[in-house]
BAPA-166573 format. One record per atom (N, C-alpha, C, O): residue number from 1; residue in one letter; atom name; z, y, x. Coordinates in pm, 1 decimal, decimal comma. Example, Ala and Ser with C-alpha at 12.3 -4.5 7.8 and 13.67 -1.06 7.14 Angstrom:
<atoms>
n  res  atom  up  north  east
1  A  N  780,0  -569,0  1319,0 .
1  A  CA  780,0  -450,0  1230,0 .
1  A  C  780,0  -330,0  1320,0 .
1  A  O  846,5  -331,9  1423,6 .
2  S  N  708,0  -225,0  1285,0 .
2  S  CA  714,0  -106,0  1367,0 .
2  S  C  787,0  3,0  1290,0 .
2  S  O  803,9  113,8  1340,9 .
</atoms>
This chain:
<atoms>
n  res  atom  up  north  east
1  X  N  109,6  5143,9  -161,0 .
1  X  CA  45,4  5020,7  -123,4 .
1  X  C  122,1  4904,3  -185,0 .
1  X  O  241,7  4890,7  -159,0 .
2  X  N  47,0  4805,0  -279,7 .
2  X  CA  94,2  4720,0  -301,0 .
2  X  C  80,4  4530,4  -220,5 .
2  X  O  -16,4  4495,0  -153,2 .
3  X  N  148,6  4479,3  -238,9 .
3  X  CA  98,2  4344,5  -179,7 .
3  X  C  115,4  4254,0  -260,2 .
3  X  O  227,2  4234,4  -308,0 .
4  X  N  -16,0  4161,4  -300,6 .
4  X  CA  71,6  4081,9  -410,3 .
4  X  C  2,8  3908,3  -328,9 .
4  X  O  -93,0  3870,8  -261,4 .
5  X  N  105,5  3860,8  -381,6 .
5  X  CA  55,5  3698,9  -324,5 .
5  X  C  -37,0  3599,3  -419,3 .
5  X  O  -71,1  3644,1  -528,8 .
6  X  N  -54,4  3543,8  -403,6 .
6  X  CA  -161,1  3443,3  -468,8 .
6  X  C  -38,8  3308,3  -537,0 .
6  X  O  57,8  3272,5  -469,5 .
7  X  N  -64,7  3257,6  -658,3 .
7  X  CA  4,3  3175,2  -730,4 .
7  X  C  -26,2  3014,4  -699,3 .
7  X  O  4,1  2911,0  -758,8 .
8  X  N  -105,0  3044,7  -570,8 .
8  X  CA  -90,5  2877,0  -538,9 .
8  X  C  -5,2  2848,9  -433,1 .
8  X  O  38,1  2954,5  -387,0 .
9  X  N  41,6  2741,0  -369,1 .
9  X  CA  117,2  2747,3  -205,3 .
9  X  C  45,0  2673,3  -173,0 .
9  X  O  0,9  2576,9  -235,6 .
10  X  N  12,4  2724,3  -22,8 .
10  X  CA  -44,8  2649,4  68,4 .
10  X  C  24,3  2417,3  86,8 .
10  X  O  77,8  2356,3  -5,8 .
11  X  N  8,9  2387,5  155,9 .
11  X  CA  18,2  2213,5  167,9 .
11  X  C  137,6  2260,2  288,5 .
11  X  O  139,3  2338,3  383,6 .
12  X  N  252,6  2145,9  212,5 .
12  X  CA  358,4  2149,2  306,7 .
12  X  C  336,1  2130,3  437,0 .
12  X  O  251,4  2044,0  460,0 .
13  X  N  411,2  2211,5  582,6 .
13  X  CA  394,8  2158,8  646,0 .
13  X  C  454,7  2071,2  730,9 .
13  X  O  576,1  2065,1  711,8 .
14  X  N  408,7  1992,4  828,5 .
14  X  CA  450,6  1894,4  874,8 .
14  X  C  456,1  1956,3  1022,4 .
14  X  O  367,0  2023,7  1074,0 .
15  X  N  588,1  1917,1  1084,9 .
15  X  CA  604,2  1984,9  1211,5 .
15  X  C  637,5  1903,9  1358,2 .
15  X  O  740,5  1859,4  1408,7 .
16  X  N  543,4  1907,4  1384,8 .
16  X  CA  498,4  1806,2  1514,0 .
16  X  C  667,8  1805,4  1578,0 .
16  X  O  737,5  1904,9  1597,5 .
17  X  N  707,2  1651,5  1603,5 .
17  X  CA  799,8  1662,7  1709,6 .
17  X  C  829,8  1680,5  1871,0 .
17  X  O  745,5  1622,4  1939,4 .
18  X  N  917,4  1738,8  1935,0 .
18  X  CA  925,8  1706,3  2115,8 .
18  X  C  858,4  1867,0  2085,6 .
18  X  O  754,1  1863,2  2150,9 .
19  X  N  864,3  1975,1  2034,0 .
19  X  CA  819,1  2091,4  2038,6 .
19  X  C  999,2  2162,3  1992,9 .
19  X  O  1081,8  2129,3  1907,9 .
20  X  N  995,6  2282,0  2112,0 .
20  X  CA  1169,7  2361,8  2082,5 .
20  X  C  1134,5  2433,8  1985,8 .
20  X  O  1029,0  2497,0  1980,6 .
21  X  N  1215,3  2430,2  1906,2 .
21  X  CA  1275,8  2544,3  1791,2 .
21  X  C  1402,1  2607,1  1817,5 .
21  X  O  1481,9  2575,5  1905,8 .
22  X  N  1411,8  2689,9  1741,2 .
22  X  CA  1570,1  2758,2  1738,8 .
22  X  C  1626,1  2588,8  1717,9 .
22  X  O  1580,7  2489,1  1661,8 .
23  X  N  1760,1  2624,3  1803,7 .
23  X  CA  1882,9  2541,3  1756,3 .
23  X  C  1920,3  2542,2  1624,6 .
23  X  O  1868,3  2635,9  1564,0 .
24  X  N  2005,6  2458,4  1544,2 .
24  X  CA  2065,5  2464,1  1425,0 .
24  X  C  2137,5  2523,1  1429,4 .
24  X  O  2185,0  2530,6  1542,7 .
25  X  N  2208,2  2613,3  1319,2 .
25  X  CA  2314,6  2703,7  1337,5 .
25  X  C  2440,8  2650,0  1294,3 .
25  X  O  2556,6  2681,7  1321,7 .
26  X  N  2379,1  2539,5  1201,9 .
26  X  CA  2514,5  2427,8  1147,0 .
26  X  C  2502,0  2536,7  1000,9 .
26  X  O  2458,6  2651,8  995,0 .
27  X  N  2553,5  2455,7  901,4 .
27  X  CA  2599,3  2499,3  763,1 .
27  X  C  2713,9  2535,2  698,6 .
27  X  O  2766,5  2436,5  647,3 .
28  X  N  2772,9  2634,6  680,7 .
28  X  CA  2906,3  2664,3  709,0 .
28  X  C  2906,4  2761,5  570,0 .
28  X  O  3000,2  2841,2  567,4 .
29  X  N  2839,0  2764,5  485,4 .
29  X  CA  2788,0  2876,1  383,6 .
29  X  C  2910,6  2840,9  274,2 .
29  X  O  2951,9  2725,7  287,6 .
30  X  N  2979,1  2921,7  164,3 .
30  X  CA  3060,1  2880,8  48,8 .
30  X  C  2887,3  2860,2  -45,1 .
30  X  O  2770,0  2883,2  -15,7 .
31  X  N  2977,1  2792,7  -193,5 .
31  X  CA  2858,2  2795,8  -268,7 .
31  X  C  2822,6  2911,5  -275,7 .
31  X  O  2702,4  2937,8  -270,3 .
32  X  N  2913,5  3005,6  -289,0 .
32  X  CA  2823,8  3191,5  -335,8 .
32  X  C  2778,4  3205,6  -269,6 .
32  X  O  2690,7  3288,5  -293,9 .
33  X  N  2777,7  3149,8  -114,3 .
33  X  CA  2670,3  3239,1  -32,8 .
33  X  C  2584,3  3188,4  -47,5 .
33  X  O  2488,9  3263,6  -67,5 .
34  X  N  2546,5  3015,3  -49,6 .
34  X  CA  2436,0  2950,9  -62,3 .
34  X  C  2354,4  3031,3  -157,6 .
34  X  O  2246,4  3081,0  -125,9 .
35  X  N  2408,4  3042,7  -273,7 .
35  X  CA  2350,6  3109,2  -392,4 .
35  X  C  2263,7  3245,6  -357,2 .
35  X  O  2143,1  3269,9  -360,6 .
36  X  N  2377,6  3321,8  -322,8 .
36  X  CA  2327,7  3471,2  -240,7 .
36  X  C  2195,6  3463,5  -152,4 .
36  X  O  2097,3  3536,7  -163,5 .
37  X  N  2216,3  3348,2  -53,0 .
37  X  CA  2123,9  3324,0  31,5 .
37  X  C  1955,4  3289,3  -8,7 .
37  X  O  1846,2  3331,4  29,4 .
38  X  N  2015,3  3165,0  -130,0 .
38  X  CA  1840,7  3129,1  -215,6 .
38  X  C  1772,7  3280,7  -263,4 .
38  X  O  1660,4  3324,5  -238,4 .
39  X  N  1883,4  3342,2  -340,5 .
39  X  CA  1814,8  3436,2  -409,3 .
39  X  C  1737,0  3529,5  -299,8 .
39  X  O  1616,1  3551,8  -306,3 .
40  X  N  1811,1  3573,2  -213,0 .
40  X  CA  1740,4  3664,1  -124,1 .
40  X  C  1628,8  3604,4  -40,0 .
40  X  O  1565,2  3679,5  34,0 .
41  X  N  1590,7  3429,4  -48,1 .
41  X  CA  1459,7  3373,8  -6,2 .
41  X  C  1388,9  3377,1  -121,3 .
41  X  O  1269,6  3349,3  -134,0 .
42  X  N  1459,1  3409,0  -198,4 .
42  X  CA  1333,3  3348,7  -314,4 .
42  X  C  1307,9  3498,0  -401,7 .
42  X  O  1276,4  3480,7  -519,4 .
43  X  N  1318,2  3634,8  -357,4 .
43  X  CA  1319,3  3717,3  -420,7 .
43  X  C  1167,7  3798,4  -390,6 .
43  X  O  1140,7  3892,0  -465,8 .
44  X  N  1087,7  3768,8  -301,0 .
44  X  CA  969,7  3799,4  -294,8 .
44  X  C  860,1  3678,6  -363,8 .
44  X  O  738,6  3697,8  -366,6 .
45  X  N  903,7  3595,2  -399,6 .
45  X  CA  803,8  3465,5  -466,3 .
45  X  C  781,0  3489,7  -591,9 .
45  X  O  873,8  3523,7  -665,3 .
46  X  N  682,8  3479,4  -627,3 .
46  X  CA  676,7  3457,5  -779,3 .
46  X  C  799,7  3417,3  -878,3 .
46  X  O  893,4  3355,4  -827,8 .
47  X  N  802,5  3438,6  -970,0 .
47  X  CA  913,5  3346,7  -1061,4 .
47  X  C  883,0  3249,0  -1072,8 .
47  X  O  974,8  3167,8  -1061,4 .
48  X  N  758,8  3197,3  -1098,1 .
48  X  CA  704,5  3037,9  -1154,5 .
48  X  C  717,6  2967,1  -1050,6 .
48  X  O  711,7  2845,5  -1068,4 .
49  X  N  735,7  3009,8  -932,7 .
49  X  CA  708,4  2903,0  -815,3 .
49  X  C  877,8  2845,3  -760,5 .
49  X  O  905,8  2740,8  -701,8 .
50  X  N  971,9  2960,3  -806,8 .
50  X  CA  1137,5  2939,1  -780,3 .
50  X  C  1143,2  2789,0  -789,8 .
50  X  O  1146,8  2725,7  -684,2 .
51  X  N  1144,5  2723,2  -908,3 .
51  X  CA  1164,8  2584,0  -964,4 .
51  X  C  1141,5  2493,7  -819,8 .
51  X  O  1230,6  2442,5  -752,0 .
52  X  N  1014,3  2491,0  -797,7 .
52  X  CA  913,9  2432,1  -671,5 .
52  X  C  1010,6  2451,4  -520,6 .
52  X  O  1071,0  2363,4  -459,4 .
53  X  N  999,9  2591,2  -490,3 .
53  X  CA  1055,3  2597,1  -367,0 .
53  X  C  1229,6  2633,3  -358,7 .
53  X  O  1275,6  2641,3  -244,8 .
54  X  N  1302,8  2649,7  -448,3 .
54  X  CA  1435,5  2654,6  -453,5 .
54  X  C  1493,9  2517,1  -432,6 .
54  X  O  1616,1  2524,1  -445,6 .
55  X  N  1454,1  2397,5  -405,9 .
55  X  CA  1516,9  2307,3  -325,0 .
55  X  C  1478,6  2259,9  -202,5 .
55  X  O  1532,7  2170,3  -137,6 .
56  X  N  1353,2  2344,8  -166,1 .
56  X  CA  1262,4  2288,3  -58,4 .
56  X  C  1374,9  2426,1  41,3 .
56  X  O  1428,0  2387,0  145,3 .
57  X  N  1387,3  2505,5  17,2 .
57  X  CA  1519,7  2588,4  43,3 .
57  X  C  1627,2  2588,2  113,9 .
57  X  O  1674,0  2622,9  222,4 .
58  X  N  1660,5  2516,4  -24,0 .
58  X  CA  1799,6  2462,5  -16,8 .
58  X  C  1827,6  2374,8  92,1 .
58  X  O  1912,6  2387,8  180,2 .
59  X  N  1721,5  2258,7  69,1 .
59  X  CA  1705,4  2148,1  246,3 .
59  X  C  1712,9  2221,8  345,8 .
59  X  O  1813,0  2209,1  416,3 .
60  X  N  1646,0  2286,9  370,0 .
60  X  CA  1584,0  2373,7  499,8 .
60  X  C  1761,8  2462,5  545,2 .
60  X  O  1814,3  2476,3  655,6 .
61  X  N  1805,9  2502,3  419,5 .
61  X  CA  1888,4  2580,4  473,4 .
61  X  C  2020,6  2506,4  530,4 .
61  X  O  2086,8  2551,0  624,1 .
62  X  N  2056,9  2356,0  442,1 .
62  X  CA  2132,4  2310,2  480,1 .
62  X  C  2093,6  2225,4  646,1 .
62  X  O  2189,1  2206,1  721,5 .
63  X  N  1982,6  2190,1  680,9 .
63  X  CA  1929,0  2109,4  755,3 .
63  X  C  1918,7  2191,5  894,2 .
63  X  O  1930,3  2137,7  1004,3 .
64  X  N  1897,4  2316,3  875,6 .
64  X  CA  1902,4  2398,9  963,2 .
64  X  C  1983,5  2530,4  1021,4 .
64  X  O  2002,4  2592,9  1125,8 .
65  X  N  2023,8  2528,4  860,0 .
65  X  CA  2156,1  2670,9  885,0 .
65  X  C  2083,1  2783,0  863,0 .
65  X  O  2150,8  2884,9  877,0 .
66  X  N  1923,6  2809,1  821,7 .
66  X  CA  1872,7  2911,8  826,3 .
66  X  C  1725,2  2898,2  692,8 .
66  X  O  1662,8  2792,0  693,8 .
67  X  N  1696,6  2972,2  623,2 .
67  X  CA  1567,1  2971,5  547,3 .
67  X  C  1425,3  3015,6  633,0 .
67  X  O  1316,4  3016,8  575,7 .
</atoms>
């Protein structure tokens, strides 16, 4: 069985506030892990789309401690 994704992305989303999420875990990563970390979010995506979402990522991971 294969799964393959579609080459467009959906519209960023926007995330209502005064709603709980996980806590932040805080950012505590060396650069290699950061690195380690993108690749292993970004290893089911297309290649063409890396460029696009490898800083949308990167925010998320520093902002939250988590992808």
């Amino acid at each position: 069985m294969s799964i393959t994704l579609e080459n467009t992305l959906p519209p960023y989303p926007h995330f209502q506030e005064g709603i709980l999420r996980a806590p932040n875990r805080g950012y505590r990563l060396t650069k290699l892990q950061t690195k380690i970390a993108l690749k292993n979010a970004l290893r089911y995506i297309p290649p063409e789309q890396h460029s696009l979402l490898a800083p949308e990522f990167l925010e998320e991971l520093k902002a939250r401690g988590r992808v």
